[in-house]
N, C-alpha and C positions, 0 to 999 in steps of 0.2 A: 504494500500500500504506500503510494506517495503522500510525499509530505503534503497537509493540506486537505487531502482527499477526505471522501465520508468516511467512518468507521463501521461497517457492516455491521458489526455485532453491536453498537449504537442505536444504528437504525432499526433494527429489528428489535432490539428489548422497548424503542418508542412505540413500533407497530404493536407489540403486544398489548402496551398500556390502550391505543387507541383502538381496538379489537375490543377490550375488556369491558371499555367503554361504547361500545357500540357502535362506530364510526368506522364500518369495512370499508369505506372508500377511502379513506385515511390511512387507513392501515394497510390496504393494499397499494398507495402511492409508495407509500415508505418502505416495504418490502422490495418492491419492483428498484425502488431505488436502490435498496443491500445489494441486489443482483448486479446492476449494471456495474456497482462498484466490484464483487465479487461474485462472477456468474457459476464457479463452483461453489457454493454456501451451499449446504444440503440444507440447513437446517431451516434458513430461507424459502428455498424449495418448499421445505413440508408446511410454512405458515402459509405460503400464497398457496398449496392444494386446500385447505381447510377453508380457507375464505371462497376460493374457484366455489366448494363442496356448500359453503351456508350459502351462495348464490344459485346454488341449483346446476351450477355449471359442474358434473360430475363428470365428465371425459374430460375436461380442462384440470378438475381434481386430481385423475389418475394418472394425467400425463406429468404433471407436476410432482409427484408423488413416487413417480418412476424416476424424472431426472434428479429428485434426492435421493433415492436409492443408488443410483448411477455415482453419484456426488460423493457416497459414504455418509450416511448421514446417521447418527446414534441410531440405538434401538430398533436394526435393520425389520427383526421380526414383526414388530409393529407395525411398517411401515407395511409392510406386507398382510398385515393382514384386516389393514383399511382398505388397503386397494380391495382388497380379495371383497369385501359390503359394498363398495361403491359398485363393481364389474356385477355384483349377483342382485344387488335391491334399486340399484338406478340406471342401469348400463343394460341385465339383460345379458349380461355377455359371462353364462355360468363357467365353460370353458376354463377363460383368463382365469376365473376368482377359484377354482381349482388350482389353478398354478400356483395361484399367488400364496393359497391356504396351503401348500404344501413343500412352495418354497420357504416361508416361517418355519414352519414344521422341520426343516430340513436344518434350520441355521441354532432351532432351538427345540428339540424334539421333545423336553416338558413343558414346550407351552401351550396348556389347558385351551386357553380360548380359542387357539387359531382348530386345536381340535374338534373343539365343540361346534365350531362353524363348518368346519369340516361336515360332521356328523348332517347337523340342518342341512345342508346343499342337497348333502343326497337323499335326505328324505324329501326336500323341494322335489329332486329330481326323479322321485320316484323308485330309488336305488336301496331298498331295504338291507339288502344284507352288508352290504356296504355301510350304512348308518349303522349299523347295530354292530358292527367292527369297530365301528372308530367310538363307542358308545362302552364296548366292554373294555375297549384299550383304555379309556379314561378311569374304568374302575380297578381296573385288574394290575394294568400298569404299578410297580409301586412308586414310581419317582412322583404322579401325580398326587400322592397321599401328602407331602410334603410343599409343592408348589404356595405361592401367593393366595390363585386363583382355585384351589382345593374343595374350597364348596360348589363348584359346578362341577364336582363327581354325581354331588344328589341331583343333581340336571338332566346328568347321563341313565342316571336307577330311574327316574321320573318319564323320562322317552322310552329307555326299553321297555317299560311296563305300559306303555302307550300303544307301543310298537308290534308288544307281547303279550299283552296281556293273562292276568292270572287265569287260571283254567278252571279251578275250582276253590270252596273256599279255602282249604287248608293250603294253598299255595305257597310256597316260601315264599315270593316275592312280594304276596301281601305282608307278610312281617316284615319283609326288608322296608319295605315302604314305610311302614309305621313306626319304625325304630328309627328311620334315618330322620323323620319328621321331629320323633322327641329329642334327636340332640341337635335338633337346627331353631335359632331364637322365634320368638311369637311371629315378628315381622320381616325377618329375613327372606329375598326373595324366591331362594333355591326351595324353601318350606311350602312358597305357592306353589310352586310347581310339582311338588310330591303331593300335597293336599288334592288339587284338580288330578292328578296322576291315578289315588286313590280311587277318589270320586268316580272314573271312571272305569276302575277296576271292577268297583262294587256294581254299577249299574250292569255291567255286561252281567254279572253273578247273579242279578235279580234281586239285589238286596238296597232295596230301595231306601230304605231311612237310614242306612248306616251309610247310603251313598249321598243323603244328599246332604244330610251329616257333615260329609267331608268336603262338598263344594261349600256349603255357608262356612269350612273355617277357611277356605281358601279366601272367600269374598272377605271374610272379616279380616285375615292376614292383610289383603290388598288392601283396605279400608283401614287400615292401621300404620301399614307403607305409605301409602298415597294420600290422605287425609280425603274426603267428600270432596269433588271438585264439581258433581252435577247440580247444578241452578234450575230450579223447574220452572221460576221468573223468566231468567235468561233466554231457557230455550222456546215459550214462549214467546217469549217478546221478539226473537230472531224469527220465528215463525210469522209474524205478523208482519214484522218488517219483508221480508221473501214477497209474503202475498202482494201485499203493496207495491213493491216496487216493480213486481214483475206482472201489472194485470191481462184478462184475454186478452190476447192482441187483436187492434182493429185489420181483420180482413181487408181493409181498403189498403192500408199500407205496405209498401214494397220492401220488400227483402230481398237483402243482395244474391247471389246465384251462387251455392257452395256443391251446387250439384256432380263434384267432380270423384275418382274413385280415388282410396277409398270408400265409401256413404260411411262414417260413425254413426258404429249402432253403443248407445250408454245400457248398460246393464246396473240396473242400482234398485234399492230398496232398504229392507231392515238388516243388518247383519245377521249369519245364521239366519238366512229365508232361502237357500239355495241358490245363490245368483256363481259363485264358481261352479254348482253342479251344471244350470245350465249354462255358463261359458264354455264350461270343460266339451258340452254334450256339442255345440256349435262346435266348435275346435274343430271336428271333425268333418266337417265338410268342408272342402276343394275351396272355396271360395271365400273361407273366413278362416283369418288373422285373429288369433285371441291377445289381444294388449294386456291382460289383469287389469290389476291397480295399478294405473296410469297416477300419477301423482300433480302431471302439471294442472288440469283446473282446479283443483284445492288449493296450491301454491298460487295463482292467479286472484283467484278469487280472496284468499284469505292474508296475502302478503300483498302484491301488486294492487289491486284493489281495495285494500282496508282502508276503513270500515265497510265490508261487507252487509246488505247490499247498496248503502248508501250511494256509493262510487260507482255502483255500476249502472247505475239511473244516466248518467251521462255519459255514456259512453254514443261515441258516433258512428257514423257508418265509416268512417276512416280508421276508424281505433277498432272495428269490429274485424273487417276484413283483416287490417294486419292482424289480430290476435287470432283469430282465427289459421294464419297462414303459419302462424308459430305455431300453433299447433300441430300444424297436420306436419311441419318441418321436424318437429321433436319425436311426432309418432314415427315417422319412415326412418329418423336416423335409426332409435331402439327397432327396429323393424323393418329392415329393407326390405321382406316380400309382399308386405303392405305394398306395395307402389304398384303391381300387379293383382292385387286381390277385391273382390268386389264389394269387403262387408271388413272391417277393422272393429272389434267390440275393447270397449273400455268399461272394466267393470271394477267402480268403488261402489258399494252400497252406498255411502252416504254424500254419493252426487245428488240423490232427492232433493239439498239442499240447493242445486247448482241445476237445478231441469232447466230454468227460465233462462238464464246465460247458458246455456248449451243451445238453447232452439235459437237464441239473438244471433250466436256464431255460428252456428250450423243450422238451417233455417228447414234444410231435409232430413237433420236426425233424425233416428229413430229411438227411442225410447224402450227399455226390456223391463215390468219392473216386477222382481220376484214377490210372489207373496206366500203366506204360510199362516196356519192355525195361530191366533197371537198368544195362546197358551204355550203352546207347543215353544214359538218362536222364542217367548223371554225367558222360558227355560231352559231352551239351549242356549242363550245369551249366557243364563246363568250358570252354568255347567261348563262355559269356555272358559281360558285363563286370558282376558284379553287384555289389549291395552286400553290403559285408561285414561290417555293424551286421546285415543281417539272417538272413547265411546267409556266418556266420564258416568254412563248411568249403571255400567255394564256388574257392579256389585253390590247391587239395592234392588230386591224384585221390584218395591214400590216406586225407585227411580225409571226402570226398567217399563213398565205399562206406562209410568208416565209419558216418556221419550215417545213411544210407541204410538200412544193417541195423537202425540204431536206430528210427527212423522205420516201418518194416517192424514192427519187433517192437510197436512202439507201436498201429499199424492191426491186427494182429492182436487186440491185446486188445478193443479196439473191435469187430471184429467178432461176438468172442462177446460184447459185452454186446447187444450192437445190430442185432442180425442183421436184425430185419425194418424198419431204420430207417436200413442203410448200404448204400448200394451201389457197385461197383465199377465201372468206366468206361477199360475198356484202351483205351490211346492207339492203336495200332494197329487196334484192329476199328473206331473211329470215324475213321478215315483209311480205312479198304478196304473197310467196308462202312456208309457214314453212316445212310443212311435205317435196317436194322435196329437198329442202336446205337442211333440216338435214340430209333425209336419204343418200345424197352425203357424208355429213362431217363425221357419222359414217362408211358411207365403206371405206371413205379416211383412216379412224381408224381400219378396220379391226373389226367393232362392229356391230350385228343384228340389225337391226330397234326392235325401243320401244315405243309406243306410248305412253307412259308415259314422253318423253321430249314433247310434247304439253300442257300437264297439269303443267307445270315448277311456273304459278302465283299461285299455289294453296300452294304450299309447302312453310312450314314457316321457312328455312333456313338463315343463317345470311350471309345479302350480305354487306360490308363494303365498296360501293363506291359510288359516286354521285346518283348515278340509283337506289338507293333501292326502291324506288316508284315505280320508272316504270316496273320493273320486278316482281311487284305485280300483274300486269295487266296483261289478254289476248294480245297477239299480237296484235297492233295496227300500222296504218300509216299515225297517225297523224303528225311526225316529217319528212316522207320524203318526202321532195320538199315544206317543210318553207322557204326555202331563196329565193326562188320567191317571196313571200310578200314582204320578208326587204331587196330585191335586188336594191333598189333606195339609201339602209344606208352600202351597202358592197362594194363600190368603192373599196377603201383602200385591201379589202380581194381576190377582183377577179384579182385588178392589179398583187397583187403580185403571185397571180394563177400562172397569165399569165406569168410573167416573169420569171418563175420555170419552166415555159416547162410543167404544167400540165392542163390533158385535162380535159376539162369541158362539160362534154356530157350535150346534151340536151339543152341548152343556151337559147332557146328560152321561 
């Protein structure tokens, strides 16, 4: 470094302060400045990947992330096994994030995490016995019994038992389960994950109260982790605000022409209502691109746009068209045979909230929206371990119905703006009667019947949501009309049904 010059390691302990402080553009000036001064800085590298990574820019992340690896940049294993989430949860590109998870592996072969991601990929991928290798290396191993990261061994007992479930009740693995629970703290997160583990151990076993038993300490664990963060005000009042800002549209007014291929079709609804079964079940037809949980219009809506929907009342036909162009730009990068296919589905459940800016930018969407028993549904809400950044109701049956009548009233209004552009998809009729079901939601699509969407478990596709198991399976209907067993433990979940105004077919 010449005399005079910036000092790297200066400017980047600044950027950090301005990072901390919230100020990424700042902070990203200042880094970019360490580099020019010193373009091998690894460490440099890895602050301007994180800020690329909170911008949403995650190929900008990984590539940054690489040339600090490239650079020697500390704690190589890590670095590796960031890229390895960005390439598998943003990117789409499972492949790389193998490499990456097993080049960690390779430079530090007790390090717990990068196995444990390991482990997920491949149950993402479909790859069971694979997952339940890198699951038993984490317990059996002994060097992991000593690591930092040692409590994500109960991680790995909590998946095999997911994976394997016990056969009967005297099972060992149910004592393993229950043992490994009593010396894990009340709130500890690895505790949820045995407790939900349990829970569904028992249900398979038919042992209902001792099963659901083990999901309400799971909730209560979470609820003791995470403090209450569902507002039933809030989510009202964002309800209200949605209606309003987004009313029928006047027929007389023009909309710009998005008619081009792709068509986005949004797959959304309640969580646990089968919208990955039916993406998984599309998947299989020649002509449709299964995207998942597409993440950019939540980031648009909830970042770009905030306060949501305030900001999006003004939005123009020039600010539509471009956003909309980013869109379909972001879907074909994660997606190149999008650009050849006739139907691209993006399925977040809780785009419900986002119907009315989906039809302003795409003005031919089509709309899928799964629906299910709402017994049935908040039970399985409450039997998942989910997160609770996404779906704050998701460990309170009473928050649970709440959410749900909101959500209900929500898809109601959409209905009447969008009638010939939504349609409905009961979880039930596509469990008892698949081939009618689908060949409805492909003519809704404008798609030939394929018989190739029945064979949807045999395909080894990466599904990325609670359900990768079950979509492994032939259709089955073992899940609909469970909450008649645990209908003596859903007080709390019917009341609040009821006071939502929603109906409850079948009651008896």
């Amino acid at each position: 470094m010449t005399q005079g010059a910036p000092d790297p390691g200066a400017l980047l302990a600044q950027a950090g302060a301005e990072h901390r402080a919230g100020r990424r553009g700042t902070a990203r000036a200042l880094i970019e400045q360490a580099l020019v001064a010193a373009p091998r800085f690894g460490e440099a590298w890895r602050a301007l990947a994180t800020v690329h990574a909170e911008d949403g820019r995650h190929d900008a992340a990984a590539a940054a992330l690489g040339t600090a690896l490239a650079c020697g940049v500390s704690r190589p294993h890590e670095a590796h096994l960031q890229r390895a989430v960005w390439f598998a949860d943003d990117l789409r590109r499972d492949d790389e994030a193998q490499a990456e998870l097993e080049a960690a592996l390779a430079l530090k072969p007790d390090y717990l995490p990068a196995l444990m991601n390991l482990g997920n990929l491949h149950e993402q991928r479909g790859q069971r016995e694979a997952a339940l290798a890198c699951y038993a290396r984490a317990l059996d191993d002994p060097r992991f019994a000593t690591v930092p990261e040692a409590a994500l061994r109960h991680v790995a007992l909590a998946r095999t038992a997911v994976m394997r479930p016990p056969a009967t009740p005297d099972d060992p693995l149910l004592a393993a389960l229950r043992t490994a629970i009593e010396s894990t703290a009340p709130d500890a997160l690895e505790r949820v994950h045995l407790q939900f583990a349990l829970g569904h151990g028992l249900d398979r076993l038919g042992e209902v109260d001792a099963a659901f038993d083990a999901f309400a300490r799971g909730n209560r664990s979470l609820l003791r982790r995470e403090g209450r963060r569902y507002d039933p005000r809030r989510e009202a009042a964002l309800v209200d605000a949605v209606i309003a800002a987004f009313p029928k549209p006047d027929p007389a007014r023009p909309a710009h022409d998005d008619a081009t291929r792709p068509v986005p079709v949004f797959i959304c609804g309640m969580f646990r209502s089968g919208s990955t079964l039916l993406e998984q079940v599309l998947s299989g037809h020649p002509d449709v691109v299964a995207g998942g949980e597409i993440d950019w219009l939540p980031r648009l809506a909830f970042e770009r746009l905030a306060p949501f929907p305030a900001r999006a009342i003004g939005l123009g036909e020039a600010d539509v068209q471009r956003l909309a162009a980013e869109y379909r730009a972001h879907v074909e990068a994660l997606f190149p045979a999008s650009r050849d296919a006739r139907v691209l589905t993006d399925k977040r459940p809780d785009n419900h909230l986002l119907v009315g800016l989906i039809k302003r930018l795409f003005p031919h969407a089509k709309i899928l929206h799964t629906v299910r028993h709402p017994m049935d549904n908040g039970l399985s809400v409450y039997m998942q371990h989910m997160n609770l950044e996404v779906t704050p109701y998701a460990n309170d049956l009473g928050d649970i119905g709440h959410y749900y009548g909101q959500y209900r009233r929500l898809m109601a209004h959409w209905e009447a703006c969008f009638p010939g552009d939504l349609l409905a998809v009961p979880y039930e009729a596509l469990v008892r009667d698949a081939e009618t079901t689908v060949r409805g939601v492909l003519d809704f699509l404008g798609l030939e019947w394929d018989a190739r969407c029945l064979a949807f478990h045999e395909r080894r596709n990466t599904v990325k949501t609670a359900s990768y198991w079950q979509v492994r399976r032939p259709l089955y209907g073992d899940a609909a009309g469970r909450w008649r067993r645990y209908r003596k433990h859903l007080g709390p979940l019917e009341t609040a049904l009821r006071q939502a105004g929603v109906d409850l077919p079948n009651e008896a």
